[in-house]
N, C-alpha and C positions, 0 to 999 in steps of 0.2 A: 236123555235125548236119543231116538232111534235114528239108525244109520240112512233109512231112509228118507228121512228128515233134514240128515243135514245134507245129502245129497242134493235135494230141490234148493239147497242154499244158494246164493252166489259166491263166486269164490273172495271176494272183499269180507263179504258177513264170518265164513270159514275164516278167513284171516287175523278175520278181528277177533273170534271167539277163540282161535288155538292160539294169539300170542297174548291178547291186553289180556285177560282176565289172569293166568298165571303168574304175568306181569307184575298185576300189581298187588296181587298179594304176596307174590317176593316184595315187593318193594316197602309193603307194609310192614312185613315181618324184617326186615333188615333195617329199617327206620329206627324201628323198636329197637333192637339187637345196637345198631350204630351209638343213639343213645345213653343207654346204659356202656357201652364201653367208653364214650368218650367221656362219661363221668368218670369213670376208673381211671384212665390215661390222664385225665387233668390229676384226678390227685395224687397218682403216681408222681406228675411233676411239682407238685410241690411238697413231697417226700423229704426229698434228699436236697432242695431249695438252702436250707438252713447249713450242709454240710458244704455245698458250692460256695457258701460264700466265707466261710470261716477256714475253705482251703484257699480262694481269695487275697484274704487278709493277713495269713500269713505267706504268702507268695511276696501279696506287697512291703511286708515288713522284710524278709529274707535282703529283698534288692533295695531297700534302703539302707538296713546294717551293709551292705558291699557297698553302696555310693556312698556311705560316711564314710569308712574302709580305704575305698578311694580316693577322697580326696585327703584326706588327714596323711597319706603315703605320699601323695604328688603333688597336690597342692596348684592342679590347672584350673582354667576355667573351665575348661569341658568335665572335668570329674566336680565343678563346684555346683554348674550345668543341670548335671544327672542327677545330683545331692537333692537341689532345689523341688525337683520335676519329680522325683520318689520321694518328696518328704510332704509334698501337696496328694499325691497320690493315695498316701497312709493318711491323711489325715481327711480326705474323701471318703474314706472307705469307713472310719470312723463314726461320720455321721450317719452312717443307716444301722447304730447302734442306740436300739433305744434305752433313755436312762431312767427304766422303768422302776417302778416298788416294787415288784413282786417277790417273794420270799421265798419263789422257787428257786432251786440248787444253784442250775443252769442259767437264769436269769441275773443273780447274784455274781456269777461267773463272768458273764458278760459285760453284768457291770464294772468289775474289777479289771477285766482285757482293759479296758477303753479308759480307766484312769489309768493306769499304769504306763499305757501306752500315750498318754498325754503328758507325763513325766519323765517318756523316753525320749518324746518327739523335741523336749525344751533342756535333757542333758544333748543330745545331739546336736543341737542348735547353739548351745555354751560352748562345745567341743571344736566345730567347724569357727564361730566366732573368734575363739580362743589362738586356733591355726591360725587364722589371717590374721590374729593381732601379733602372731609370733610368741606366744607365751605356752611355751612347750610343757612345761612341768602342770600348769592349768589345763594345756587339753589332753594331757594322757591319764591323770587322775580320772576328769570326769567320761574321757572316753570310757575308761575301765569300768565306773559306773555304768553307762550308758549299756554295756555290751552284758555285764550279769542282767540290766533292767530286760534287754533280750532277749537272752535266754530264758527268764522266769516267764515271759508275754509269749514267747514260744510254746513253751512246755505248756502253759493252760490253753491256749489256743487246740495245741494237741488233745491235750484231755478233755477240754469241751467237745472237743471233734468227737472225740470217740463216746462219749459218753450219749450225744445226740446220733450218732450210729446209730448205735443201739438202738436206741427208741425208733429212731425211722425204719431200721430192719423189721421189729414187729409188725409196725403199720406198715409197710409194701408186701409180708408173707400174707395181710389178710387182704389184701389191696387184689396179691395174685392170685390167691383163692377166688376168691370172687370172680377177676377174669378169665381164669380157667372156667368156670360154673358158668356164662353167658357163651365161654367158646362151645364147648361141650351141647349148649341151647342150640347155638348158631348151626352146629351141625344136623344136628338130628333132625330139625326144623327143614332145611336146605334137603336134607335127603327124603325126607315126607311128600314137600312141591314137586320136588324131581319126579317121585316115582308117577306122581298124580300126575303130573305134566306130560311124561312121555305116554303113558296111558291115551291120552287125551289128544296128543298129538297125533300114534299111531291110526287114530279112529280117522281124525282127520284129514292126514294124507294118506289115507286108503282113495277117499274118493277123489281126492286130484292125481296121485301118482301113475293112476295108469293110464289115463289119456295124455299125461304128460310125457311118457316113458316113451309110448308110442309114436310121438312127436320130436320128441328129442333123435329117435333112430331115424326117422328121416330127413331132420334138421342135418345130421351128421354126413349122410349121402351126398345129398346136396351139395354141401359145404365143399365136397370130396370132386365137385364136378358130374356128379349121376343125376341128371334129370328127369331121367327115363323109371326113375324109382316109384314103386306103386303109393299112392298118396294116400296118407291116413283120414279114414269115414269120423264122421262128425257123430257124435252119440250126445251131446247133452247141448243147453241152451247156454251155459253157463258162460265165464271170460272166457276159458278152455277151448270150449265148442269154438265158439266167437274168434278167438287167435286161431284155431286151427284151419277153419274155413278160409281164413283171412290168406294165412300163409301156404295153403294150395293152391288160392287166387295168384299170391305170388308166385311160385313157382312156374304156374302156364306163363306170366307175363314176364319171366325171366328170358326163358326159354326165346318168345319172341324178339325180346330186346339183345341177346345175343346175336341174332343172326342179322338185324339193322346195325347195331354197334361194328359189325365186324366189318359190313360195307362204310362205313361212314370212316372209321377209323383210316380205313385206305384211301380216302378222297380227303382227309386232311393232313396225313401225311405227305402227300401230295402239294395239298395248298402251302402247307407251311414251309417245303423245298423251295416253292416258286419264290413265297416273302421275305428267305433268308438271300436269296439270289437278289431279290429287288433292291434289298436295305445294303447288300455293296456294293452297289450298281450308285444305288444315292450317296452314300459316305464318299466315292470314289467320284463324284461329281462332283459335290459340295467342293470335296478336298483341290481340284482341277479348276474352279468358279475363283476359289477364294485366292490360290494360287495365280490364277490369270489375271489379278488385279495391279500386279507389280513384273510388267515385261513391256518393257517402253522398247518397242523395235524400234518405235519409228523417229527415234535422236539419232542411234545409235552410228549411222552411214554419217551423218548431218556434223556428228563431231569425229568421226574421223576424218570428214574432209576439211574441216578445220585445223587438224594436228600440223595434217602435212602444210597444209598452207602457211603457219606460224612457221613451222621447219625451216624452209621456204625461204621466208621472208628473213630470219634468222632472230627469233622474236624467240629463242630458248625456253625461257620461264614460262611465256603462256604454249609454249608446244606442250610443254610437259603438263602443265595444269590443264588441257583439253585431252592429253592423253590420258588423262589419272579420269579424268570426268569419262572416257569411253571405254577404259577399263570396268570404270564402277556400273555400268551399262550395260558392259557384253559380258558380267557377271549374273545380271537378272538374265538375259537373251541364251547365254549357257547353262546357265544352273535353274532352269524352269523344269527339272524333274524333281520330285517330291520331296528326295533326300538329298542334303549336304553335309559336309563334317564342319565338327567348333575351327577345325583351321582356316577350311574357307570363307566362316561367316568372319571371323575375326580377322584374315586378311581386306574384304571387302569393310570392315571397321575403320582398319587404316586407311584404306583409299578414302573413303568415305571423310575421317578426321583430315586428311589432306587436306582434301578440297574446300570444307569449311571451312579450316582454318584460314587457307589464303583469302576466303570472303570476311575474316576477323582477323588477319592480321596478324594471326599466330596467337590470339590471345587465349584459345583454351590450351590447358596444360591438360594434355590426356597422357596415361599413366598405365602399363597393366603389370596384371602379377601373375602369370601363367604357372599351368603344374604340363609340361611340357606330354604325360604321358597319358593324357587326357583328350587329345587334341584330333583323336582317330572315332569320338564317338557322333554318333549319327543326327543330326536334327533337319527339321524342315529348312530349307533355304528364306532369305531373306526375315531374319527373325530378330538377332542382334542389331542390326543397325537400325532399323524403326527405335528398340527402344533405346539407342545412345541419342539417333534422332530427336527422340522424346524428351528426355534427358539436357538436350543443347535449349528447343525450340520453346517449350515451359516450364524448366529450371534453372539454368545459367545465363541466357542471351540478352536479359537487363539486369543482371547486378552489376550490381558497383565494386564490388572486391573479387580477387583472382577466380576464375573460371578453372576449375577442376571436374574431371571425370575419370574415374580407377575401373579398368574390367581387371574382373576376377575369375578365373577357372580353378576349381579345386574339387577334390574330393568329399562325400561326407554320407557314410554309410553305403549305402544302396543307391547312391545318387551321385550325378554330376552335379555340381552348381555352378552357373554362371550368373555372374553378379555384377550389373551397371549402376557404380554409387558416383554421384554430383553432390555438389555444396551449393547449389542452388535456394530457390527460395520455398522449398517443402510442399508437401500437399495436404488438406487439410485428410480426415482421416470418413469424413462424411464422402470426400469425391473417392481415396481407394478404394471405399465399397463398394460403388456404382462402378467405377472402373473393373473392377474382379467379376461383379454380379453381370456386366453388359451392357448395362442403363447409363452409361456415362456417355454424352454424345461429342464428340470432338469434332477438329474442323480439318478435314483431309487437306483443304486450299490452302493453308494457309500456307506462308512464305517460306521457301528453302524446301519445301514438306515433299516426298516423294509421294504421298500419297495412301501410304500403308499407316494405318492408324492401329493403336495397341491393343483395339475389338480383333480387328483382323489379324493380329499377332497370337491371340490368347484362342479365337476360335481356332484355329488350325493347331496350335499345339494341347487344344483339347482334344480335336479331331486324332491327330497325327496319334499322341498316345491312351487315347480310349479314357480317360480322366482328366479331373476338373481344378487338381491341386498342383497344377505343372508349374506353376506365374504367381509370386507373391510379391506385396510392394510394399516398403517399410518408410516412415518419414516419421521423426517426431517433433514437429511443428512446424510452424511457422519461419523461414531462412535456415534451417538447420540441414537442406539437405534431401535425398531421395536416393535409396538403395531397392533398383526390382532386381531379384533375382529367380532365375529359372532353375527346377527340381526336375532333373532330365532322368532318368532311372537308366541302371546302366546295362 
């Protein structure tokens, strides 16, 4: 095939002529070559087949004379155990003994293994019987039997071993001749393709390498940032030609889209300042909206001029119960900035349990168990008491047996917890999804209710710290009860 010729090729047709065709006549000649050795390999392995398993069965005999050994000495279950479990073993390995006529040596030999070793397997079996009937002078006789029957099943085992050696060393020296002779094939064959192949190659990539070459140095400029590099001339029709045109094309339209990119790049870094400004601008509204939902000004004058008027009048208990009610008041009306610490929400708890309580009478028992050193970390305001609220208003306010709620503050890893459990009457576990997911719609009106419902508790402590796993709420069924607890990171 002239040079010229394969020039006018395209370079697919070049491709496919300088790899399939070398291809596949390796592939043909290694077929061949693969073949013939893996005949040789297969009967390599069944060479030494016959010596594997006669070293085998005496391995398995060996650890049965030790498990008669042991238990005939000690007389446990575990050494009668190991007896049973090697004397099934040996007498497995027996049957891929066949109990052929043949009047060869070897065959004769193996016949003799395997009865003899049937006459060891039934003195052994007399011996260990004999031990557990306790008839000593019975199983040391036949043990003494049993252990010459051993040795002699030993000693032929060995010399079958070695005698079928032999034989199989013959057959693997001609086994290896032979694979040395298709190795020796394999080579010369491999270096013949070779030389023809590079031969055939070199021809080949004469006519792509130098338009490619030329293309690759200016690929590399490029790459380098030099646009201004002199672009390589189009000499053939071929893919070459074809990618090279192409990637000059590219080049001029790099060129251009740099100098738009670089404008564009500065008017959205620009934009995206303005929407990082806007999105704090709304987090910091939202946060102020949702906050503004719980700041009742307008009691707050209305009961303190109620205190003093009870004062007044000398009406004690209800002064202090409208003062505890304008406390719990001028807590929203003061603490309407963003942050408060667990001691003031938990103070505003107790005013809070106060005043209900005196509208029940004293009948809930509220309980806490504080880690006192905990009490300086920071949360949004008005957050605890919605959920004890919660906790009185759909847990405990119509049972029939004692009304309990325990807050808990503690530690636990990377976190604060605070934790409002009731023995109320539970939540099913279909409503705390909707509750956690949003979808849960409650009734803000309803009686005693300030207003702040546990959407508005959980959006703000998603808001406040930037995450969705602040609020979890555990109940396992039906009267058992409701533990939410807050995961405040510290």
């Amino acid at each position: 095939m002239s040079k010229s010729r394969i020039k006018s090729m395209s370079l697919r047709q070049k491709m496919i002529l300088a790899f399939c065709l070398p291809t596949i006549l390796l592939f043909l000649v290694n077929m061949m070559l693969y073949l013939g050795t893996t005949r040789v390999l297969n009967s390599l392995d069944v060479v030494y087949s016959s010596n594997n398993a006669l070293n085998q069965l005496s391995t398995s005999l060996e650890s049965l004379q030790k498990a008669t050994e042991g238990y005939l000495n000690t007389k446990t279950s575990d050494a009668l155990e190991q007896y049973y479990i090697r004397e099934q073993e040996y007498s497995d390995m027996l049957l891929s003994i066949d109990d052929n006529k043949d009047d060869n040596e070897n065959r004769v030999m193996e016949r003799n293994i395997k009865h003899m070793s049937k006459n060891y397997l039934e003195l052994t079996n007399q011996a260990v019987e004999s031990k557990r009937g306790g008839n000593v002078e019975k199983y040391k006789s036949i043990y003494e039997e049993a252990t010459r029957t051993f040795r002699y099943i030993d000693s032929s085992i060995n010399s079958l071993n070695n005698r079928q050696f032999i034989n199989n060393s013959k057959s693997y020296g001609a086994m290896m001749a032979a694979l040395q002779t298709i190795e020796r094939l394999n080579i010369i064959t491999l270096v013949i393709i070779g030389l023809a192949n590079l031969a055939f190659v070199v021809l080949i990539a004469s006519t792509i390498a130098g338009p490619l070459v030329r293309l690759a140095a200016t690929a590399d400029s490029v790459s380098k940032g030099d646009f201004d590099v002199p672009l390589p001339t189009v000499k053939s029709n071929d893919e070459v030609g074809v990618v090279t045109g192409a990637f000059n094309k590219m080049v001029i339209s790099i060129k251009d889209y740099i100098a738009k990119l670089t404008e564009s790049m500065e008017a959205t870094r620009k934009l995206r300042e303005n929407e990082l400004i806007m999105e704090n601008h709304v987090k910091d509204a939202e946060l102020k909206y949702l906050q503004s939902q719980i700041n009742p000004h307008f009691l707050f004058n209305t009961l303190n001029a109620g205190a003093q008027l009870a004062m007044m009048e000398g009406a004690d208990r209800t002064s202090t119960y409208i003062q505890r009610v304008a406390d719990f008041f001028r807590y929203n009306i003061k603490k309407n900035k963003d942050v408060v610490t667990l001691k003031e929400e938990i103070e505003l708890v107790d005013i809070y349990i106060y005043i209900i309580n005196v509208r029940f009478a004293g009948e809930i028992q509220f309980t806490k168990e504080i880690d006192e050193g905990l009490l300086d970390t920071k949360i949004p305001s008005m957050i605890i008491q919605p959920i004890v609220e919660n906790s009185i208003n759909y847990g405990i306010r119509n049972i029939e047996w004692a009304k309990k709620i325990k807050l808990s503050v503690y530690a636990l890893g990377d976190y604060v917890c605070v934790s409002v459990k009731d023995n109320g009457i539970g939540i099913e576990k279909e409503t705390i999804e909707k509750i956690l997911d949003g979808s849960h719609v409650s009734n803000p009106n309803k009686a005693d209710s300030n207003g702040v419902g546990l959407n508005n508790c959980i959006e703000r402590l998603n808001i406040f710290y930037e995450r969705d796993d602040v609020l979890d709420i555990i109940s396992e069924g039906k009267d058992k009860g409701t533990e939410t607890i807050l995961y405040l990171p510290k």
